[in-house]
N, C-alpha and C positions, 0 to 999 in steps of 0.2 A: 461464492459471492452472489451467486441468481437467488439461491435460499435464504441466505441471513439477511441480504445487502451488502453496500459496500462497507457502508461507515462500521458496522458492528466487525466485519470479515478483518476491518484494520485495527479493531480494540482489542478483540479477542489475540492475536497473537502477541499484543502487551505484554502479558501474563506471561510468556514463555521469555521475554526476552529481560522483565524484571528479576527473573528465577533464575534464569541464567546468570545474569548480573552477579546475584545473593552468592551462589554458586562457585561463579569465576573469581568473586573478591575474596571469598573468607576460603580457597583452595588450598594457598600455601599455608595459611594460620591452623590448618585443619590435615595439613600434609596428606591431600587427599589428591592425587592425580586424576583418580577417578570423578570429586566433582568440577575437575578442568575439564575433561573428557566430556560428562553427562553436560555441562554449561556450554562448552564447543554448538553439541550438538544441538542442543534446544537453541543459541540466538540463531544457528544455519538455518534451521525450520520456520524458524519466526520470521525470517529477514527474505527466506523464497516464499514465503504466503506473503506478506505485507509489496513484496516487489511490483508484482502484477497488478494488485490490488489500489496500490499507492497509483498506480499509474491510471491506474482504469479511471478511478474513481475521481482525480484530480482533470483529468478528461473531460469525464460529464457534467464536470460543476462546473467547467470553465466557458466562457463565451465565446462562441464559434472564432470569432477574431483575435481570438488570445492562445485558443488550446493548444497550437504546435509550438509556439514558444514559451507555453505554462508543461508539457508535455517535455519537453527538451531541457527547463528550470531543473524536472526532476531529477534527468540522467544529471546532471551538471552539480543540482546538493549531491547524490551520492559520489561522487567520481571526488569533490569538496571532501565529505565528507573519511573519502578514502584517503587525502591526501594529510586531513587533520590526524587520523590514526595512528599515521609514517611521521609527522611529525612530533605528536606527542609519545609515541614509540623509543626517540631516542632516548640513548639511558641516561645521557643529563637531563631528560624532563623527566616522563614517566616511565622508560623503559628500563628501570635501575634496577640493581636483583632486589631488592624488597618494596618496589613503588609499582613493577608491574601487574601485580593482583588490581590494583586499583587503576590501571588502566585500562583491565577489562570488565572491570566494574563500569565501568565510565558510559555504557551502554542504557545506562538505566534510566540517564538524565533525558533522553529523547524520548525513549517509552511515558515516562511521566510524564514529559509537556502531549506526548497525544493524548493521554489518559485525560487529562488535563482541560485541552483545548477540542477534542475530535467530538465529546458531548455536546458541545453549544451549534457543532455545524448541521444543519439539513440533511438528510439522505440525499442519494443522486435524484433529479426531477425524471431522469430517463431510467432508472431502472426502477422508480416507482409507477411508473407507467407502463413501461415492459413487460416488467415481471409481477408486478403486484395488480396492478388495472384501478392503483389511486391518483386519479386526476385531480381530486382538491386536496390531496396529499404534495402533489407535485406544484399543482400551480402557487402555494407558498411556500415550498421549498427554491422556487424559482424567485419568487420575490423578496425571501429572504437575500438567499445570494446576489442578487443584485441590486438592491436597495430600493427597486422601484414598483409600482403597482402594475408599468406596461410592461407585463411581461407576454401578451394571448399569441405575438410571433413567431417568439420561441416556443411558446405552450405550443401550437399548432404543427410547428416541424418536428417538435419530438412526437405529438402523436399522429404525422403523417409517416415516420419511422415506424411507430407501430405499427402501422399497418401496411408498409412495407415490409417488418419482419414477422407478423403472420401469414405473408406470401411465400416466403423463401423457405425451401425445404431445406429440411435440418440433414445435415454433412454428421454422419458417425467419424472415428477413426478409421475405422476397414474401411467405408469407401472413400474418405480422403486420401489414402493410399494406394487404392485403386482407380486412380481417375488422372489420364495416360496425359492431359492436358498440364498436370501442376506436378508430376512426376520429375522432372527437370528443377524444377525451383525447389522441390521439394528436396532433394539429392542438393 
């Protein structure tokens, strides 16, 4: 997501989870367990990249005053989300022996609305800043998202973040796990 960005990091595993879809729906018309198997496995890939992503990203668009409970919306669609799956699962809905191909087809209808809707949004204003160093990239990305022209107080905290996070020495994996203080939380 620091190379691509956010917005493309959550287009790009689309593709995997409409292939999936293709996959999982035409399985049994195709008596192919194998592309239940191969569709299994490509929306699991797609749904642990998009997880972090969806989060991060949904983070930095959001207004300081909003983001833990735009942040917590998220866990809440997908936990929704899980709950709609268990429902349309049963076999008087979709979970019937010949209606469950098309319930895991059914994957594809959210992939298409990001596909869809996730072009019209700005990139994050903080990781165009961050990671790119485009400041009028950012400051209307920021005005998009919020409708308004005053955006220079956010502009300003996100690039006094910047320049707090070219202070901060960067943490590998070996010494995050060498470092005796976060070894208890870390366990």
């Amino acid at each position: 997501s620091e190379k691509f960005g956010r917005k493309r990091c959550l287009l790009y595993p689309q593709v995997l989870s409409i292939l999936a879809a293709i996959l999982m729906g035409c399985c049994k018309s195709a008596s192919s367990y194998e592309m239940l198997l191969l569709g299994r496995l490509l929306i699991g890939i797609s749904i642990g990249l998009q997880c972090g992503i969806a989060l991060l990203y949904s983070a930095e668009i959001a207004p300081i005053h909003i983001r833990g409970a735009l942040t917590f919306m998220n866990q809440l669609g997908r936990v929704i989300g899980n709950l709609t799956g268990y429902v349309l699962g049963l076999s008087n809905l979709l979970g019937g022996d010949d209606t469950w191909p098309l319930l895991l087809a059914f994957v594809a209808i959210p992939s298409l609305l990001i596909c869809i809707i996730l072009p019209f949004m700005p990139d994050s204003p903080s990781y165009l800043i961050l990671y790119k160093g485009h400041y009028k990239e950012a400051d209307e990305a920021l005005k998009k998202l919020r409708n308004t022209d005053d955006v220079k107080n956010e502009l300003n905290g996100i690039i006094e973040e910047e320049q707090n996070f070219q202070k901060e020495t960067k943490v590998t994996v070996r010494k995050f796990l060498m470092l005796k203080k976060l070894r208890l939380q870390f366990v």
